[in-house]
NUFIRO-757384 format. One record per atom (N, C-alpha, C): atom name; x, y, z; residue number from 1; residue in three letters. Coordinates in Angstrom, 2 decimals. Layout:
N
atom,c1,c2,c3,seq,type
CA,X,Y,Z,NUM,ALA
...
//
This chain:
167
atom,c1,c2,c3,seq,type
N,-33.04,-13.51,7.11,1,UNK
CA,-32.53,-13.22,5.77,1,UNK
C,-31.21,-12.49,5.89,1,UNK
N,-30.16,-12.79,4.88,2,UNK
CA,-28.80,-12.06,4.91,2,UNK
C,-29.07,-11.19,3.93,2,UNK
N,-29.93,-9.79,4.56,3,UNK
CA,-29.86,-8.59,3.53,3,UNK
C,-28.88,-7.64,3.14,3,UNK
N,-28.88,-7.32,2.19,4,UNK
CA,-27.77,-6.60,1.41,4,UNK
C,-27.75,-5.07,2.28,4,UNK
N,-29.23,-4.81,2.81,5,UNK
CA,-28.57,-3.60,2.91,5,UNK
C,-27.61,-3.65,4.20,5,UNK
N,-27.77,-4.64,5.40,6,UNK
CA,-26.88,-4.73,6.46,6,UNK
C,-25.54,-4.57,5.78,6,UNK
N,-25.63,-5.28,5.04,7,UNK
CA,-23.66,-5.66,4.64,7,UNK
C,-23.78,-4.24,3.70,7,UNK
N,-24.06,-3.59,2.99,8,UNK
CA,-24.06,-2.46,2.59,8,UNK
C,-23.45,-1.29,3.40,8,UNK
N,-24.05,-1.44,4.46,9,UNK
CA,-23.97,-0.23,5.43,9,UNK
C,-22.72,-1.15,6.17,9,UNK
N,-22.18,-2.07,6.21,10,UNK
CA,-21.16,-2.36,6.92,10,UNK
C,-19.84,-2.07,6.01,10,UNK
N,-19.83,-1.77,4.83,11,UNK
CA,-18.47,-1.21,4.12,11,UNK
C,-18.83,0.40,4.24,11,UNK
N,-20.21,1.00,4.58,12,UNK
CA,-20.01,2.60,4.26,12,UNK
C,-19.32,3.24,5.60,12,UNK
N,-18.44,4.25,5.75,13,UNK
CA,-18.29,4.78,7.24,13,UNK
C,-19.63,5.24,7.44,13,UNK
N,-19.90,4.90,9.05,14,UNK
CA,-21.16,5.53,10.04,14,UNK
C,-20.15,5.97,11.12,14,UNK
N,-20.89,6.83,11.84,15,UNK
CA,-20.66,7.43,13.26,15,UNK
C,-20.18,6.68,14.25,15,UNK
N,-20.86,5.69,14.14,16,UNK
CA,-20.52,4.38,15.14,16,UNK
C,-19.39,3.49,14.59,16,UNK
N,-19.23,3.59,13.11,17,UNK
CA,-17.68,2.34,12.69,17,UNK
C,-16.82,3.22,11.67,17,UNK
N,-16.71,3.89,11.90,18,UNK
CA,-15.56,5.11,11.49,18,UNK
C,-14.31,4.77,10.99,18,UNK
N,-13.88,4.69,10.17,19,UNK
CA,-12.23,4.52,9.36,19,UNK
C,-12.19,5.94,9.18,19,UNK
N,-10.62,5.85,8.52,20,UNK
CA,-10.15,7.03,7.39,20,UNK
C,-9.38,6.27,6.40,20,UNK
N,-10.74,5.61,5.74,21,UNK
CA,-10.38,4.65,4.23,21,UNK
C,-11.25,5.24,3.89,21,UNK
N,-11.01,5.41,2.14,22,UNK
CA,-11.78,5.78,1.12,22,UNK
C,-11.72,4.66,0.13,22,UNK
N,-12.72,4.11,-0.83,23,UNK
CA,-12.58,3.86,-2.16,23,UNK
C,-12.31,5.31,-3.27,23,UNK
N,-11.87,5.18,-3.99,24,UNK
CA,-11.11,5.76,-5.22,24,UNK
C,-11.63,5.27,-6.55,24,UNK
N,-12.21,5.60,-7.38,25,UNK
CA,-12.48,5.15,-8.50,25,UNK
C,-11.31,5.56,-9.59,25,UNK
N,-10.99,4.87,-10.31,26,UNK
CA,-9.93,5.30,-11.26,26,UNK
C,-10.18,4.52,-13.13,26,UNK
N,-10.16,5.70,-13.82,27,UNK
CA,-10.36,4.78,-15.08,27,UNK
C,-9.46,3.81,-15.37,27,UNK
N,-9.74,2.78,-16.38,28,UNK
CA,-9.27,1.66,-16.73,28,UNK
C,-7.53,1.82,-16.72,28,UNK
N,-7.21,2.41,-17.25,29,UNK
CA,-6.35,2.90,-18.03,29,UNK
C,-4.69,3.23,-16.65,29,UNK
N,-5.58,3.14,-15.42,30,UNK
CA,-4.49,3.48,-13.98,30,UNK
C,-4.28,2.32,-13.70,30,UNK
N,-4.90,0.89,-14.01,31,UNK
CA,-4.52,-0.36,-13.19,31,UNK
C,-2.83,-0.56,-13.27,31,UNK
N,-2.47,-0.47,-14.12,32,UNK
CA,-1.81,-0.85,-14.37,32,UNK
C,-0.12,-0.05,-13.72,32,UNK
N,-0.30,1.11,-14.00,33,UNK
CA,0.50,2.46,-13.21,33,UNK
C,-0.09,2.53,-11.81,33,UNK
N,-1.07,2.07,-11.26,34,UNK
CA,-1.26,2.15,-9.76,34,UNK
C,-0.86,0.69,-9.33,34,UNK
N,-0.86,-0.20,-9.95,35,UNK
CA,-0.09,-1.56,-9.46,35,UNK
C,1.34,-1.65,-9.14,35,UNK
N,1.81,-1.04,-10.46,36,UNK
CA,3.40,-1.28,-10.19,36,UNK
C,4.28,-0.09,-9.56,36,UNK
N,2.76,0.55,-8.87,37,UNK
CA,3.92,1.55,-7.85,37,UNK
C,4.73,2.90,-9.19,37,UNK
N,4.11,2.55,-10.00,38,UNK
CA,4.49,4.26,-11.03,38,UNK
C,4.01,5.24,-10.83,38,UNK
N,2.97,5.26,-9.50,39,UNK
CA,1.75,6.61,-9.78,39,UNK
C,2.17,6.86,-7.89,39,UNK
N,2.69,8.12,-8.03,40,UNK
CA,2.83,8.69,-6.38,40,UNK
C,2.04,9.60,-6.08,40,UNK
N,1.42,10.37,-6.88,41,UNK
CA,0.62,11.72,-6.45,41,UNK
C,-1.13,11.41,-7.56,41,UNK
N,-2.11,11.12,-6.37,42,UNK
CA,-3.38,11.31,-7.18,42,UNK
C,-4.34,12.53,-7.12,42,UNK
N,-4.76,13.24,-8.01,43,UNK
CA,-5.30,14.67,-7.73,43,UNK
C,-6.68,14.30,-8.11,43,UNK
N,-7.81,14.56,-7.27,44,UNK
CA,-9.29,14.83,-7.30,44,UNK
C,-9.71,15.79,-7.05,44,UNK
N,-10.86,16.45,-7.63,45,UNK
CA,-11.74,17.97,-7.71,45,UNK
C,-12.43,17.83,-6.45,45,UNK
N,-12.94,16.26,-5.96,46,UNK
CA,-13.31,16.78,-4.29,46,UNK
C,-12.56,15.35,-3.30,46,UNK
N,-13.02,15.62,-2.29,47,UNK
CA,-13.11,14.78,-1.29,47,UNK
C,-13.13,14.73,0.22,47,UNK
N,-13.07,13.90,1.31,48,UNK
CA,-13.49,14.09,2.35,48,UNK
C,-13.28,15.34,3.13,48,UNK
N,-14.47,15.58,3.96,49,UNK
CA,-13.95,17.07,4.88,49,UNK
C,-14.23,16.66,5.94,49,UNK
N,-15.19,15.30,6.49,50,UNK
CA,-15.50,15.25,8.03,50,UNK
C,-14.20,14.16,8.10,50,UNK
N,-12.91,13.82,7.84,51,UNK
CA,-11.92,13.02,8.24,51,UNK
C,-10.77,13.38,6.68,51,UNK
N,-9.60,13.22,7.36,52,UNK
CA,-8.93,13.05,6.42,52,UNK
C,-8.10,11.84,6.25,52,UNK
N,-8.36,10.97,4.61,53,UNK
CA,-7.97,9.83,4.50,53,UNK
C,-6.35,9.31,4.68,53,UNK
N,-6.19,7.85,5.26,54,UNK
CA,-4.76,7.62,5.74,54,UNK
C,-4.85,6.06,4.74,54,UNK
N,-5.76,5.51,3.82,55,UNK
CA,-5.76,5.09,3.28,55,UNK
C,-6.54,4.81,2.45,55,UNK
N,-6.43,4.57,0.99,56,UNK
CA,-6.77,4.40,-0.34,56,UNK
C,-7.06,3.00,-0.91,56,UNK
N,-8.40,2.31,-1.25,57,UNK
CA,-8.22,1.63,-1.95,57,UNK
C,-8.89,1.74,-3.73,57,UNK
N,-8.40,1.00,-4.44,58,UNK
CA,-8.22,1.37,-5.81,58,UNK
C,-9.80,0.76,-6.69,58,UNK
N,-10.55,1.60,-6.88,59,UNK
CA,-11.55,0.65,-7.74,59,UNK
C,-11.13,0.72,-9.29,59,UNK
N,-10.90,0.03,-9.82,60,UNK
CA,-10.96,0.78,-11.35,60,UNK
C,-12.02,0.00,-12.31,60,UNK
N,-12.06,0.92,-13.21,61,UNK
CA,-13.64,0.81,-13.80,61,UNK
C,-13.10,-0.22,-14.68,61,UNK
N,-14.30,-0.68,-16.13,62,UNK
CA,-14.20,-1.04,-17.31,62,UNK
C,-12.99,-1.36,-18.15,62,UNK
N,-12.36,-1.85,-18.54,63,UNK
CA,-12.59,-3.42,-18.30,63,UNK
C,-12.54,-4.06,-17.17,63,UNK
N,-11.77,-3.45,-16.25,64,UNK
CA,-11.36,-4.42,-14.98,64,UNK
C,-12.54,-4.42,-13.63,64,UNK
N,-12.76,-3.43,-14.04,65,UNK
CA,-14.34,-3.35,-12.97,65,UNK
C,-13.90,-4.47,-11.64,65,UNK
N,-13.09,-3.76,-10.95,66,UNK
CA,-12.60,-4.45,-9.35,66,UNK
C,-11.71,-3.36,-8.27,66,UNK
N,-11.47,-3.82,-7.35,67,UNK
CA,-10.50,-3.26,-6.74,67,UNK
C,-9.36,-4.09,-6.46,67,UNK
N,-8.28,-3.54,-7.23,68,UNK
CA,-7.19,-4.02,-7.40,68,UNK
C,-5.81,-3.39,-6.95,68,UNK
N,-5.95,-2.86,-5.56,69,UNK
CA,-5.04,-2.30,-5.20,69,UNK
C,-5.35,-1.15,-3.91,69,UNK
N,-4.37,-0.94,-3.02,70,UNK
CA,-4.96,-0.42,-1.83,70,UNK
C,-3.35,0.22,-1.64,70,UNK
N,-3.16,1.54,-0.89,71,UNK
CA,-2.26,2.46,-0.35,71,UNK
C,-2.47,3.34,0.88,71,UNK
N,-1.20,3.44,1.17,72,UNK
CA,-1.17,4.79,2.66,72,UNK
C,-1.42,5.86,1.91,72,UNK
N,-2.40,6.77,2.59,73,UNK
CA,-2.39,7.77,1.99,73,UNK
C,-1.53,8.98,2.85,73,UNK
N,-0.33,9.62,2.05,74,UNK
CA,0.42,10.46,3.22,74,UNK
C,-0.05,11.67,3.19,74,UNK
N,-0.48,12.46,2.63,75,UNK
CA,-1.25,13.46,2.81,75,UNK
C,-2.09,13.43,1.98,75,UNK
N,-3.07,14.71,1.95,76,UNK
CA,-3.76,14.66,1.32,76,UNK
C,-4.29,16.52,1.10,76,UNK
N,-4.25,17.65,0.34,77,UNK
CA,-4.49,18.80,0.71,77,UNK
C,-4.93,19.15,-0.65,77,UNK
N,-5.51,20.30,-0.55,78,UNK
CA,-6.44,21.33,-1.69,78,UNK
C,-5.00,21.97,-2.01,78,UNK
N,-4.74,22.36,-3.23,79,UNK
CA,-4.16,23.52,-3.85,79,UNK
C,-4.47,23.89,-4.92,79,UNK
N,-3.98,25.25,-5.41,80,UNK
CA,-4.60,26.22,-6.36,80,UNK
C,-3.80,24.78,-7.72,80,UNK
N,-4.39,24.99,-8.96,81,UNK
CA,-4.06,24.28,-9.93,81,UNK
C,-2.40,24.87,-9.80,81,UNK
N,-2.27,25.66,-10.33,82,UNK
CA,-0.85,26.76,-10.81,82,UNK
C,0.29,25.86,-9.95,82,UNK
N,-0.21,25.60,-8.63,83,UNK
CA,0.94,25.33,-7.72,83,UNK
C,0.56,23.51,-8.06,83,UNK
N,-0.33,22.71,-8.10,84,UNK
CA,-0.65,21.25,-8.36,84,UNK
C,0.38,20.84,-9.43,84,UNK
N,0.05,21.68,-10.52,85,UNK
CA,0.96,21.24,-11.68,85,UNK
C,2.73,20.85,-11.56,85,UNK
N,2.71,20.95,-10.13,86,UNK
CA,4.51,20.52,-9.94,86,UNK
C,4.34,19.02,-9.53,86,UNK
N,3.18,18.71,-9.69,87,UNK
CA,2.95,16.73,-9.19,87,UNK
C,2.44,16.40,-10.05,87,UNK
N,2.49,16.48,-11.37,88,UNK
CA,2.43,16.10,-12.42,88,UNK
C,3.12,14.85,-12.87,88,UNK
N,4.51,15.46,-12.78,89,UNK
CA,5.04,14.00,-13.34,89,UNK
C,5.05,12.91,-12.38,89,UNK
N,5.12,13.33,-11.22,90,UNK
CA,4.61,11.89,-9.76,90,UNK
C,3.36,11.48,-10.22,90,UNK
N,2.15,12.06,-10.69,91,UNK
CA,1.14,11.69,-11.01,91,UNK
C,1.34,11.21,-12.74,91,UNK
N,1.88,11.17,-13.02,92,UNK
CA,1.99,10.50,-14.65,92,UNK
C,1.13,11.21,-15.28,92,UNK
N,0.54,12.41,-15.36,93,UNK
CA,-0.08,13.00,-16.03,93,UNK
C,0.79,14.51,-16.51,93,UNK
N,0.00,14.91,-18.15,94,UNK
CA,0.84,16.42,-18.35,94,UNK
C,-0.22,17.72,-17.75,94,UNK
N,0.72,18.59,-17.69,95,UNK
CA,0.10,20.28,-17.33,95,UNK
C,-1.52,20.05,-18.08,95,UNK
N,-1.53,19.78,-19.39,96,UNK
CA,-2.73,19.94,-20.03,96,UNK
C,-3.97,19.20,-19.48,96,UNK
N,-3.48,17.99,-19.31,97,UNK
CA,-4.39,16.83,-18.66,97,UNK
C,-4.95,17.05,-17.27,97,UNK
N,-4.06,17.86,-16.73,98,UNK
CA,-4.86,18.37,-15.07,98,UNK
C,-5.39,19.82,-15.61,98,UNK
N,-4.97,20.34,-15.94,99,UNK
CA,-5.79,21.36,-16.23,99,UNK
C,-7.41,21.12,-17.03,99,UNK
N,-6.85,20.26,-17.91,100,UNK
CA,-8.20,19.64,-18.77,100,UNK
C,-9.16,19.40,-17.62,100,UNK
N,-9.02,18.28,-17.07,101,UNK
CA,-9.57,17.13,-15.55,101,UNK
C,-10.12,18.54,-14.83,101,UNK
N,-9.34,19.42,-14.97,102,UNK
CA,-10.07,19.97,-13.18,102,UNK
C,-10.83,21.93,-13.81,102,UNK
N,-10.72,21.31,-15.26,103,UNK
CA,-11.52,22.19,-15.74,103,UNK
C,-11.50,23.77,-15.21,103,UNK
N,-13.35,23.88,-14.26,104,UNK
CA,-13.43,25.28,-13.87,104,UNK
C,-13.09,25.61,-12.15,104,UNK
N,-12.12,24.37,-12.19,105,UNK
CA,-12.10,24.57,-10.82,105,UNK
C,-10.78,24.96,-10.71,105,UNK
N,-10.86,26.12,-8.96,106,UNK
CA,-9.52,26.87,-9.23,106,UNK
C,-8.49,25.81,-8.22,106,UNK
N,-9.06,25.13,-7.67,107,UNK
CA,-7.81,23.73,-7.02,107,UNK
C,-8.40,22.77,-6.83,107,UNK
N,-7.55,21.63,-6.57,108,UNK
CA,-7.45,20.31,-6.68,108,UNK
C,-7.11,19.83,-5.26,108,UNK
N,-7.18,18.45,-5.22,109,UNK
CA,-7.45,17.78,-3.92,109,UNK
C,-6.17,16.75,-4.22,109,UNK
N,-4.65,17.32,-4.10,110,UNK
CA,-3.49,16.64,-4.14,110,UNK
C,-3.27,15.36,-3.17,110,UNK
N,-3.31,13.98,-3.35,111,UNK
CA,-3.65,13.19,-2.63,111,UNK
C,-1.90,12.72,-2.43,111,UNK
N,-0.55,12.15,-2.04,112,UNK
CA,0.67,12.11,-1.86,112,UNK
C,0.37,10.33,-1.12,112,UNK
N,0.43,9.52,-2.44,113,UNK
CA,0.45,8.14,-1.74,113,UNK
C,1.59,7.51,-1.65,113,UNK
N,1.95,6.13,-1.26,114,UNK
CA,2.88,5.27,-0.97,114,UNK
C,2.27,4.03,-0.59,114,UNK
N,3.11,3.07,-0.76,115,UNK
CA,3.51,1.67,-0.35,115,UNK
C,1.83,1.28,-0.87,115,UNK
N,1.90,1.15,-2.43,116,UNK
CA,0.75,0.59,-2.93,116,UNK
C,0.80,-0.84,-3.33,116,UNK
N,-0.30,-1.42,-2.51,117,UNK
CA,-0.21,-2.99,-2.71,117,UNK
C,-1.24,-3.46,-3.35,117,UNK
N,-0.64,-4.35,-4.34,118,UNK
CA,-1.72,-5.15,-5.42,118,UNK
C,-2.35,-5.89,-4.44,118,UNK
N,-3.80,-5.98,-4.95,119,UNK
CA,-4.78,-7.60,-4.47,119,UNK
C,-4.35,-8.66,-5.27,119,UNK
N,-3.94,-9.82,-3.53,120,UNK
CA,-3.19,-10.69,-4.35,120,UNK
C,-5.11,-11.62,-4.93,120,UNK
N,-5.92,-10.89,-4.80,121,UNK
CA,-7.35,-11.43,-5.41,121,UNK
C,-8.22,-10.32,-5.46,121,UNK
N,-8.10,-9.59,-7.08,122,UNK
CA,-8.84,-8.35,-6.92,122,UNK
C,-10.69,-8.59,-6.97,122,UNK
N,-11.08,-7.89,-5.70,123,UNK
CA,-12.59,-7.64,-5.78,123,UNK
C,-13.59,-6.81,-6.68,123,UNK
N,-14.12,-7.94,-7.46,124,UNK
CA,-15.02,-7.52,-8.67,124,UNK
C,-16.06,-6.59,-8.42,124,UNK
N,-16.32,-6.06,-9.02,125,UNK
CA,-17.63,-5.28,-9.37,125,UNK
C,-18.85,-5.77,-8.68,125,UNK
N,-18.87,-7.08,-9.88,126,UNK
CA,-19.98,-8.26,-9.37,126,UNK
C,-20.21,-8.42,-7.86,126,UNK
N,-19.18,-8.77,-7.29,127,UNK
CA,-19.21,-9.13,-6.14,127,UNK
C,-19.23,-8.75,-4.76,127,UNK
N,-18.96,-6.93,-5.19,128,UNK
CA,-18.99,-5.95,-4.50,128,UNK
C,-20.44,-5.41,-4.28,128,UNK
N,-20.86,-6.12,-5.69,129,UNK
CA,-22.67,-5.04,-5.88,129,UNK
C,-23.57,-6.22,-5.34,129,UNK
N,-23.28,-7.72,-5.52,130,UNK
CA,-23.98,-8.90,-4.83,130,UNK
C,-24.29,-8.83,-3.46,130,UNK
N,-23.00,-8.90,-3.12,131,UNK
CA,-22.74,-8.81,-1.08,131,UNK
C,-22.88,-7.51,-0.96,131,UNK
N,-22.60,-6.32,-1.16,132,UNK
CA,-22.78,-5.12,-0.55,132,UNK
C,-23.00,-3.99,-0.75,132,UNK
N,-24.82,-3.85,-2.36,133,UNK
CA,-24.96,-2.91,-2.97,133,UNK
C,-23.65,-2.29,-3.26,133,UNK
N,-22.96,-2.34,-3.88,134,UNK
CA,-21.62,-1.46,-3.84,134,UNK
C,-22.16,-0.91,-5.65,134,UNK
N,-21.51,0.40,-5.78,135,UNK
CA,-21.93,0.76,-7.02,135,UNK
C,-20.47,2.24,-6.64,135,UNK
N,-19.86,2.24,-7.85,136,UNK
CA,-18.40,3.10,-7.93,136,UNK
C,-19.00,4.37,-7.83,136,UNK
N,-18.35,4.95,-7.46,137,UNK
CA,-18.45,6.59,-7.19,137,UNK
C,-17.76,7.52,-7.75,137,UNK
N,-18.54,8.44,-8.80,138,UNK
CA,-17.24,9.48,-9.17,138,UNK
C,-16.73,10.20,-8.14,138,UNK
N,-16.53,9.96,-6.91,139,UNK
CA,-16.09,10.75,-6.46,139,UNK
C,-15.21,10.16,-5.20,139,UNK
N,-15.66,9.66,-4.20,140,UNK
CA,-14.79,8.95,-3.43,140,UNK
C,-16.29,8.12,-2.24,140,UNK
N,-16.00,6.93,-1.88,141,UNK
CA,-16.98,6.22,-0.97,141,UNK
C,-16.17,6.27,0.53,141,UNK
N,-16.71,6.85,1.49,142,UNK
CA,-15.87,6.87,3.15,142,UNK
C,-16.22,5.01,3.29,142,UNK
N,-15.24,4.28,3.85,143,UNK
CA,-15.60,3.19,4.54,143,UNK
C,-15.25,3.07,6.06,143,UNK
N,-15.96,2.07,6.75,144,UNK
CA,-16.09,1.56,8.03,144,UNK
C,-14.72,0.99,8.19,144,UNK
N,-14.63,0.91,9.63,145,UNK
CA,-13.61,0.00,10.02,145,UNK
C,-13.99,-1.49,9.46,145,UNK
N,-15.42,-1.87,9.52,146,UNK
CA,-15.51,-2.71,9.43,146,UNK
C,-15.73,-2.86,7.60,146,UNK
N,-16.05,-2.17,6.61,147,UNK
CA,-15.50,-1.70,5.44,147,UNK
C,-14.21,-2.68,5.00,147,UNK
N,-13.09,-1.54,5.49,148,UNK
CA,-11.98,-1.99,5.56,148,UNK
C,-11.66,-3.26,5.83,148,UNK
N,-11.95,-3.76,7.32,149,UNK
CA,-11.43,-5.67,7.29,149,UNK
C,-12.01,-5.92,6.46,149,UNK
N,-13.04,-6.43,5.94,150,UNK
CA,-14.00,-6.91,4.86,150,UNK
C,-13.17,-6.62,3.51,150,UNK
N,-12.64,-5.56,3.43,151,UNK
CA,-12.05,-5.61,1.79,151,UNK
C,-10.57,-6.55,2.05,151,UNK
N,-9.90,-6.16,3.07,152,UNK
CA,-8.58,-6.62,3.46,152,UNK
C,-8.62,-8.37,3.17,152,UNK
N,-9.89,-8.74,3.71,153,UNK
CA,-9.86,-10.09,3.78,153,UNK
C,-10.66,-10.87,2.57,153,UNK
N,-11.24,-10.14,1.64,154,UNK
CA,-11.52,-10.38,0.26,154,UNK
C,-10.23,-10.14,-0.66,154,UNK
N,-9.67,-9.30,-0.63,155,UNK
CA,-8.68,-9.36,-1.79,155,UNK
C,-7.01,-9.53,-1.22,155,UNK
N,-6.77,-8.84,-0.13,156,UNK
CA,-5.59,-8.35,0.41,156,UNK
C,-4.83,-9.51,1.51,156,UNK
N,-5.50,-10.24,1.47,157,UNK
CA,-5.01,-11.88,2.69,157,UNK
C,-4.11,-12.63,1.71,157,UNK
N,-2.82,-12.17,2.68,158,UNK
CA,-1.11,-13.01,1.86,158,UNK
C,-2.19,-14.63,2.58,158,UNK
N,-1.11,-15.47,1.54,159,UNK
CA,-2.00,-16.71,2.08,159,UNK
C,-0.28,-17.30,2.15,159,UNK
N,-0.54,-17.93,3.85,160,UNK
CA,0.61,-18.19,4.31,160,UNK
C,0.88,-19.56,3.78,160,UNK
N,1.96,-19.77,3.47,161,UNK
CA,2.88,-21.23,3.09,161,UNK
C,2.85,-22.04,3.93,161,UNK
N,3.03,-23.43,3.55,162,UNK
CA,2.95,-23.91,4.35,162,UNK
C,4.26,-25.22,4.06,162,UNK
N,4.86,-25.24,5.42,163,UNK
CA,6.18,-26.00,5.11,163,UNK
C,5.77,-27.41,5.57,163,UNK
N,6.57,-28.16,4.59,164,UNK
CA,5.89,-29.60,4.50,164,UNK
C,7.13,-30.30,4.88,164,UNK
N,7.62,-31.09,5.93,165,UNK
CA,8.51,-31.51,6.21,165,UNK
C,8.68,-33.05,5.21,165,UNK
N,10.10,-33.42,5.45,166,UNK
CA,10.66,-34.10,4.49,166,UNK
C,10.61,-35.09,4.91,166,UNK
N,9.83,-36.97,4.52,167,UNK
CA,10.03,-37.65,5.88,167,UNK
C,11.10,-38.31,5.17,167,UNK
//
């Protein structure tokens, strides 16, 4: 039988298939500013402490319910809110809105991305939860190396041309 939970556990990081990729959940409302490369700085209340991430891929929820987009992540560090609020406008968000977001917490998890690339075939919801229990995370999912190829080659495979000579 091709059980789900094998392929399950082959997108989560284990000990034995280790990345420093994360999934990212992002409301509806970022597809669009994380596609066209408008959004440089993403701030979260937590995330990884046994690795620190060197790349990002993008889930976003309702309506689009897929992952539609993947980035380098160049750093990634905790700071007090007071000092966060200067990546505001890299993050397309105002003073109020991170402060709102990160509530009672006294810092944030300043994420500093680049070179964000659309799926030239974004991976659904559906199809994520079919093949590989996948279910979004408020918070962030560690993936495998083997994770990673697996998403690369579902959504992220340029599909090469092909030159047709002239007879």
């Amino acid at each position: 039988m091709y059980g789900s939970r094998k392929m399950h556990f082959a997108l989560k990081r284990t000990p034995e298939d280790p990345s420093n990729a994360i999934i990212l959940s992002f409301a509806g409302e970022w597809d669009v500013p994380l596609r066209s490369q408008e959004v440089s700085v993403v701030f979260r209340k937590s995330g990884p402490s046994a690795f620190v991430p060197d790349q990002m891929f993008a889930y976003i929820a309702a309506p689009v319910s897929a992952i539609t987009a993947k980035m380098r992540v160049e750093s990634s560090v905790f700071m007090p809110i007071d000092e966060a609020v200067a990546y505001c406008d890299a993050a397309r968000l105002t003073e109020d809105a991170l402060r709102e977001y990160a509530k009672d917490y006294a810092e944030v998890l300043v994420f500093h991305i680049a070179d964000i690339e659309p799926a030239t075939k974004p991976i659904s919801r559906v199809l994520l939860t079919e093949q590989f229990d996948f279910w979004p995370s408020s918070t962030y999912i560690p993936l495998s190396s083997t994770g990673v190829a697996t998403l690369e080659t579902l959504g992220f495979m340029r599909s090469k041309k092909k030159h047709v000579k002239a007879h």
